[in-house]
C-alpha positions as CSV (number, residue, x, y, z in Angstrom):
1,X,123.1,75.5,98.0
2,X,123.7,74.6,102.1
3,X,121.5,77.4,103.2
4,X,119.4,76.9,106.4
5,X,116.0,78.3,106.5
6,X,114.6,80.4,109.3
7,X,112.8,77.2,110.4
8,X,115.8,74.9,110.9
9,X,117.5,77.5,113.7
10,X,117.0,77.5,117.6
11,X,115.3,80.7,117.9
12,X,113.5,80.5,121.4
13,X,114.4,83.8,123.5
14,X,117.2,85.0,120.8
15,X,117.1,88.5,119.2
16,X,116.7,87.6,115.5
17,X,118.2,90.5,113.1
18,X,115.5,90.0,110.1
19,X,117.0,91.7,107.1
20,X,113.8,92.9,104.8
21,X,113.1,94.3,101.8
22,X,110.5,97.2,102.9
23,X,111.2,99.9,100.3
24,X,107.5,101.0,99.7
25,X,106.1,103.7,98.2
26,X,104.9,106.5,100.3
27,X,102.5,109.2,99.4
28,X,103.1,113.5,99.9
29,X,101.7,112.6,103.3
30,X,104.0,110.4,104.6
31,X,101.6,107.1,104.7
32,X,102.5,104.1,102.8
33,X,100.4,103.2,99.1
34,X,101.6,99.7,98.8
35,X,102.2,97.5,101.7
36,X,103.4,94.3,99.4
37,X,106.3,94.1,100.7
38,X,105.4,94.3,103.9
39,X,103.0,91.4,104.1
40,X,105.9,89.5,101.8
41,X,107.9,89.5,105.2
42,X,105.3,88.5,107.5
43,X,105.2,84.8,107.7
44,X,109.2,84.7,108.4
45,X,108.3,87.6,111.3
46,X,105.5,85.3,112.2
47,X,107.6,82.3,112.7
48,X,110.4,84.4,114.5
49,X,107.5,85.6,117.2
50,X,106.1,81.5,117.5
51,X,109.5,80.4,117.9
52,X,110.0,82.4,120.8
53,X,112.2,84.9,119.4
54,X,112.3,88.5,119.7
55,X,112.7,89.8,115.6
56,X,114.7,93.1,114.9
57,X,113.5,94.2,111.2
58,X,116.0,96.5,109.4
59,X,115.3,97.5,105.8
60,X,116.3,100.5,103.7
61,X,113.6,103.4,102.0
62,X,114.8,105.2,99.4
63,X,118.1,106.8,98.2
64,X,119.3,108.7,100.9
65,X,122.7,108.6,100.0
66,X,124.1,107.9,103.6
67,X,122.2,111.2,104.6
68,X,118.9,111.7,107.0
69,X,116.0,112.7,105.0
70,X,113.0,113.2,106.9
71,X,110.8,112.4,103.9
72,X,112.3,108.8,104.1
73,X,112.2,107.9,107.6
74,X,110.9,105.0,108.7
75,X,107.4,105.3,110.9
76,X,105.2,104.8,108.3
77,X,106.8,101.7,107.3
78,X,106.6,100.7,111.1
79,X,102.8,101.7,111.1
80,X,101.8,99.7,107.9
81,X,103.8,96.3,109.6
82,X,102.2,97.0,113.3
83,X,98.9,97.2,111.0
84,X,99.6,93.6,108.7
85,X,101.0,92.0,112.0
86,X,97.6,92.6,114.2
87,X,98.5,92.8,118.1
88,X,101.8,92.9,117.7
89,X,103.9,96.2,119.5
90,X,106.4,97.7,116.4
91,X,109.2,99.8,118.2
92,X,111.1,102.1,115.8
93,X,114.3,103.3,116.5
94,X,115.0,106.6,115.7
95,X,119.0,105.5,114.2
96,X,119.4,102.2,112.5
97,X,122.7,101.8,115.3
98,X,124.1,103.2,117.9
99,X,122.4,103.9,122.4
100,X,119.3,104.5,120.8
101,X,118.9,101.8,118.9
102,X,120.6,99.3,121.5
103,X,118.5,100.4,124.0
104,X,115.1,100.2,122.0
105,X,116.3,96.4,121.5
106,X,117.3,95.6,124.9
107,X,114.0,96.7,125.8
108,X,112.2,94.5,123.9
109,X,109.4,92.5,125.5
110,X,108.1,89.3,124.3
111,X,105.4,89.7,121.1
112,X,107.0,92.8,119.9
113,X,108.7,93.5,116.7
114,X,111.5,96.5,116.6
115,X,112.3,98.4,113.3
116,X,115.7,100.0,112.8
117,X,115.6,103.5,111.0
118,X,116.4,103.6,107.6
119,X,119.9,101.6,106.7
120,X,120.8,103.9,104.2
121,X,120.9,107.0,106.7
122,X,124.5,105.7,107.5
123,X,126.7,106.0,104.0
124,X,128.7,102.7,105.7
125,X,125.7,100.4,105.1
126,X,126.4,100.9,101.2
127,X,129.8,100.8,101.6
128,X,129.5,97.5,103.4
129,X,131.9,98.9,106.0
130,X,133.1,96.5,108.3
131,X,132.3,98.4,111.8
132,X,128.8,99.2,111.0
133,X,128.5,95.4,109.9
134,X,129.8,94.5,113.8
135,X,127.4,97.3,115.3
136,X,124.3,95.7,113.5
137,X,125.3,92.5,114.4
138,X,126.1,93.0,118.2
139,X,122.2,93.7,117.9
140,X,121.3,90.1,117.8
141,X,121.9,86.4,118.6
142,X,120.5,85.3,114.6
143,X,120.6,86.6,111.2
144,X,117.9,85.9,109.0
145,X,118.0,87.4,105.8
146,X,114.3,87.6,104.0
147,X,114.7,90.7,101.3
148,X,115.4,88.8,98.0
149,X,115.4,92.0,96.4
150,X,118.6,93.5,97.9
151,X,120.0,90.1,97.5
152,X,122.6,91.1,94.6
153,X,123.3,94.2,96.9
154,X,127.0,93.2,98.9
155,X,126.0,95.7,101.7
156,X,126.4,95.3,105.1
157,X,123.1,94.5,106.4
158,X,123.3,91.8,103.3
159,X,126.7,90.8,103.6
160,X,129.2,92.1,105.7
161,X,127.4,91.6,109.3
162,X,126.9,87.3,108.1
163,X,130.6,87.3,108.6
164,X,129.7,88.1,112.8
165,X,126.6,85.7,112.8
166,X,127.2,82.2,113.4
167,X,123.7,81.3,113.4
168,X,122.0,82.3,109.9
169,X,119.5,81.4,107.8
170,X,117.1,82.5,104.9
171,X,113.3,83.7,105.6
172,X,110.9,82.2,103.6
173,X,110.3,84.2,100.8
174,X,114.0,84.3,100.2
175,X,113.7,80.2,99.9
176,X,110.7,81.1,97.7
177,X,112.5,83.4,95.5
178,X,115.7,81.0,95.2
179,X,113.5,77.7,94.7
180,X,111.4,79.2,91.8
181,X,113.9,81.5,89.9
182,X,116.6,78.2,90.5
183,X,113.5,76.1,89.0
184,X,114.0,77.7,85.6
185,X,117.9,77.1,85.8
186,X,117.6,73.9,86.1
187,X,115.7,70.9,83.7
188,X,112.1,72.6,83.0
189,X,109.2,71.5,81.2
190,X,109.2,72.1,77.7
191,X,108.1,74.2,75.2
192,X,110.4,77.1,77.6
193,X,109.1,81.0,76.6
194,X,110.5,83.5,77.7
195,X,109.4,87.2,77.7
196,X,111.3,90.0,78.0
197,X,110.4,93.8,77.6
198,X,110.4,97.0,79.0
199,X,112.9,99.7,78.2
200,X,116.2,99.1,77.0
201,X,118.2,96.5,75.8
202,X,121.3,96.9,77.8
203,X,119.5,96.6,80.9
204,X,118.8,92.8,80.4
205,X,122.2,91.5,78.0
206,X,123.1,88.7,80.5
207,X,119.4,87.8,80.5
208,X,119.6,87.7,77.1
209,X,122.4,85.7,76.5
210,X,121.8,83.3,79.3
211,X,118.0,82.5,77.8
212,X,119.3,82.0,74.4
213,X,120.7,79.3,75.2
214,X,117.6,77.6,77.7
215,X,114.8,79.1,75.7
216,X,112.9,77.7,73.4
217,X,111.3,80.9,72.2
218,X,112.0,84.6,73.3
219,X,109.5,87.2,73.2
220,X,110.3,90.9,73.0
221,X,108.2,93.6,73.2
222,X,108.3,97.2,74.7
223,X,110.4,99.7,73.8
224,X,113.5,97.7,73.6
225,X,111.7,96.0,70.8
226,X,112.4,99.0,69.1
227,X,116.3,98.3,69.0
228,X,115.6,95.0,67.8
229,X,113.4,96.4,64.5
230,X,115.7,99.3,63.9
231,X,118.5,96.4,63.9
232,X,116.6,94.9,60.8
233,X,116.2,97.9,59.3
234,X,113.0,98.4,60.0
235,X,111.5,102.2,60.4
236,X,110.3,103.2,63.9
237,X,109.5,106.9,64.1
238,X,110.6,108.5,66.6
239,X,110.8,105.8,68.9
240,X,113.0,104.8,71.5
241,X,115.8,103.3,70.1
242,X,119.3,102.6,71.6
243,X,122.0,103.2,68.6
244,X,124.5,101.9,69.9
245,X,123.1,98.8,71.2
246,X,121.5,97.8,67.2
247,X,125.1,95.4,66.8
248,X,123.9,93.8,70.0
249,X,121.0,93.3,68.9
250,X,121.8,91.2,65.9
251,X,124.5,89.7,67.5
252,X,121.3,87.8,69.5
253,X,119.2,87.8,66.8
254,X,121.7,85.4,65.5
255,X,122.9,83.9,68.2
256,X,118.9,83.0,68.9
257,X,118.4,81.7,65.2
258,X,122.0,79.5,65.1
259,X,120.5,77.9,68.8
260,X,116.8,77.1,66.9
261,X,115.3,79.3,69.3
262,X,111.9,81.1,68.2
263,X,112.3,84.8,68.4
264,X,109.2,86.9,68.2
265,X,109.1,90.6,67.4
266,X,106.1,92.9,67.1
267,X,104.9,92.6,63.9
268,X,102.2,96.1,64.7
269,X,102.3,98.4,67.2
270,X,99.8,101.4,68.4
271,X,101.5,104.5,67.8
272,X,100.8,108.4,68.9
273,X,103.1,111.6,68.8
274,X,103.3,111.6,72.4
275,X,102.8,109.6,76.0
276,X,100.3,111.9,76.6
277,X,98.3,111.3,73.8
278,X,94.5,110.3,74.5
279,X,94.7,107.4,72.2
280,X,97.1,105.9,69.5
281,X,96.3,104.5,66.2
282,X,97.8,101.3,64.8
283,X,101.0,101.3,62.4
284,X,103.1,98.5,61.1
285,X,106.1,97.8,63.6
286,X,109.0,98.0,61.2
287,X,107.1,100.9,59.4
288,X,106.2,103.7,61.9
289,X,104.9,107.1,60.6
290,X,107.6,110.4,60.8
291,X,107.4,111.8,64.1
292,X,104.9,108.7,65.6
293,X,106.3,106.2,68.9
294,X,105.4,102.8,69.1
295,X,104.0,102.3,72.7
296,X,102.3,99.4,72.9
297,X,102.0,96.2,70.8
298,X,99.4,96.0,68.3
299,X,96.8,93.4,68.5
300,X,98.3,91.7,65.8
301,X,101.7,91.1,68.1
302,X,99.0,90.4,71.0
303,X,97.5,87.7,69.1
304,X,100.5,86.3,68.0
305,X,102.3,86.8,71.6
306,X,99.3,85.5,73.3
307,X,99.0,82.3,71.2
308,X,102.7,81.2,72.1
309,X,102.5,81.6,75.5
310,X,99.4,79.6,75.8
311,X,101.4,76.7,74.4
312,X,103.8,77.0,77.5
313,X,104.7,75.0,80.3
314,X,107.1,77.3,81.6
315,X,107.4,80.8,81.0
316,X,109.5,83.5,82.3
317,X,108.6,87.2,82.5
318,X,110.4,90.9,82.9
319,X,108.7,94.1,81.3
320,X,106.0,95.8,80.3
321,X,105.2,95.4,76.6
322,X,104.3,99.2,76.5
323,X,103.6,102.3,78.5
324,X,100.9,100.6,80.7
325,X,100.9,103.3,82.9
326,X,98.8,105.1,80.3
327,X,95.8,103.8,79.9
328,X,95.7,103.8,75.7
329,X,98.4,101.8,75.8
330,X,98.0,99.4,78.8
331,X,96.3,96.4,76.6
332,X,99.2,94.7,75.1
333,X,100.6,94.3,78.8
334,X,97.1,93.4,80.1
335,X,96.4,91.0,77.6
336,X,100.2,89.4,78.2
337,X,99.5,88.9,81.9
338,X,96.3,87.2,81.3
339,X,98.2,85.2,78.7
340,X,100.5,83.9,81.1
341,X,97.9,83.4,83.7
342,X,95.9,81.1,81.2
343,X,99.0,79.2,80.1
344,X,99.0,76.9,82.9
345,X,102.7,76.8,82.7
346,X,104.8,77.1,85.7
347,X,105.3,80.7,85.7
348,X,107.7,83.3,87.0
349,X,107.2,86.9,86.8
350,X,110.4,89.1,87.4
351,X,109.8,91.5,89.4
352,X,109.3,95.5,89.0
353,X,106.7,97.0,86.3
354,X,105.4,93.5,85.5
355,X,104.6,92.7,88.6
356,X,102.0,95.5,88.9
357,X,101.0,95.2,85.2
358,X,99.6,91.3,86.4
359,X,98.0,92.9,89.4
360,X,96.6,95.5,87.2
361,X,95.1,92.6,85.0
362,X,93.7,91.2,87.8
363,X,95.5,87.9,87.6
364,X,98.1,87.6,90.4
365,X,96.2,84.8,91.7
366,X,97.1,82.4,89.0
367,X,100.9,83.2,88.8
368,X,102.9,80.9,90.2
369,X,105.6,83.0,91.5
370,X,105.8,86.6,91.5
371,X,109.2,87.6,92.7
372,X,109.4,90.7,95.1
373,X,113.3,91.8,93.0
374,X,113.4,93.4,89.8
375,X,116.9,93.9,89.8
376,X,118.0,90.9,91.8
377,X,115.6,88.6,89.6
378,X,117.4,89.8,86.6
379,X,121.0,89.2,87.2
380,X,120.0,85.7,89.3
381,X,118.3,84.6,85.4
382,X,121.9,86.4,84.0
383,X,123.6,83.5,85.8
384,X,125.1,85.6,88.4
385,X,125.5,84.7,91.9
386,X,124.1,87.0,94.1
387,X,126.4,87.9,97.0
388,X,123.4,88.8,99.8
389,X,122.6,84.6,98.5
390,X,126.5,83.3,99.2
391,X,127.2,84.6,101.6
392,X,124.1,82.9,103.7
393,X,125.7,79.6,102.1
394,X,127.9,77.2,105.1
């Protein structure tokens, strides 16, 4: 790809518009739990401040649905970055365009940071409407897109607005996220796992059908495992199943066995009558009791699981292998994210509930890339090209 990094552009005295992916979670009083995101962003705001140039952050918080909702402005975001920066002045804006926000920017003095309000306030940033692309533009001399996670978003802070920028570039953790995810589409070192859970099934089909064929084993787990079982005929309770995907799923259960790819199912599972249970017992996979969930692997699968992944040298991941949330059935996950951790494969962890299930297991440190997209991650290992990535190509 002929994409420029942040680092290859003239950015001494220039406003820099620095797209960023800073939708974090906020408690009932307004103050932000997880600031991840935030410190994702800082070297590429770092290097915009050495370079000489003045950044403009803009990122969107929530689903307002092109509405202002106090709940979701964005101060507390602002407060959380003025706090990771350190001596650094953050200047919100109270609109993401228009006098205000113009003003706040042509204000600017050298060393601070500005932070539009909230994209999504304006219904034209989803809409990638082409006059709100011009007005964020005119903010700025650069364009410097750093939120991997909106990156299969064609929005206008994303998109549209790149058509207005001559001078563009990606921040460094979008480089990160492109280099590592585009590692694993390319030649890889061999044996290739891949580990796929969470929910549902048709929430990952192109990630499915593109691992098939690069995989040299695909592990399932969480409730979509379910489908996969109930597929075979297997009995799961009252489980989470999704009907109408069980012709999908053996559709890939032989497409994996007619590539000579390994394809591991749960072979026990802990089960309870409810999510709120205070602890679960342990059942056969394909043979759930009446009226019982699977919700975690059983230490069995863990076993099992745990013993292919160690004989990695690359692994992908996306999805919890149970409700992890709940504490009775967190162990499958926990022991999977150590799993990986030990490997001493190249890893990649896809973003979303795994991410926190590997901090949760305490082993973030010995991932070797935890990407900051769920979403994005997902259809980039489908094989699709992510529009917020193209257009920063030329």
């Amino acid at each position: 790809m002929a994409i420029k990094r942040v680092d290859q552009l003239d950015l001494a005295g220039k406003r820099v518009f620095c797209r960023v992916d800073f939708n974090v979670p906020l408690d009932e009083r307004q103050r932000v739990t997880d600031d991840t995101r935030v410190r994702a962003a800082l070297p590429t705001i770092e290097y915009v401040l050495g370079a000489g140039g003045y950044p403009i952050c803009a990122s969107h918080l929530g689903r307002p649905k092109g509405k202002i909702v106090p709940g979701l402005r964005m101060e507390p975001v602002g407060a959380a970055l003025a706090d990771a920066l350190g001596g650094h002045r953050v200047l919100v804006t109270d609109e993401p365009v228009g006098d205000g926000a113009r003003k706040v920017v042509a204000d600017m003095r050298e060393g601070d940071v500005v932070l539009l309000e909230n994209l999504r306030f304006d219904a034209r940033e989803q809409g990638n409407d082409d006059a709100f692309a011009k007005e964020l533009a005119s903010l700025a001399e650069a364009y410097v897109n750093d939120a991997f996670g909106t990156a299969h978003r064609a929005h206008a802070s994303t998109v549209g607005m790149i058509a207005h920028c001559p001078h563009r570039a990606a921040g460094f953790l979008m480089m990160k996220e492109v280099e590592s995810l585009g590692r694993l589409m390319g030649e890889v070192e061999r044996p290739f796992v891949a580990l796929l859970g969470g929910a549902k099934v048709s929430d990952k089909i192109a990630v499915l059908e593109n691992l098939i064929r690069r995989v040299d084993a695909l592990v399932i787990g969480g409730a979509m495992a379910n489908t996969f079982l109930r597929a075979q005929g297997g009995d799961v309770g009252a489980s989470r199943v999704e009907e109408e995907r069980l012709d999908l799923a053996r559709d890939l259960i032989a497409k994996a066995r007619s590539a000579g790819v390994e394809l591991l199912l749960p072979v026990d599972a802990v089960v309870a009558d409810g999510l709120d249970a205070a602890s679960g017992s342990v059942a056969p996979a394909n043979a759930v009791p009446a009226g019982m969930m699977a919700l975690d692997i059983g230490p069995q699968t863990r076993e099992a699981y745990r013993d292919r992944l160690l004989g990695a040298k690359t692994i992908f991941w996306n999805g919890p292998m149970g409700v992890f949330e709940k504490a009775p059935f967190a162990q499958g996950t926990i022991s999977t994210a150590r799993a990986v951790a030990e490997s001493g494969a190249f890893s990649v962890v896809g973003g979303g509930d795994s991410v926190s299930a590997v901090k949760k297991s305490g082993m973030a440190e010995r991932i070797s890339h935890i990407s900051t997209g769920g979403g994005a991650s997902l259809e980039f290992m489908g094989g699709a090209t992510l529009p917020g990535i193209a257009a920063l190509e030329g």
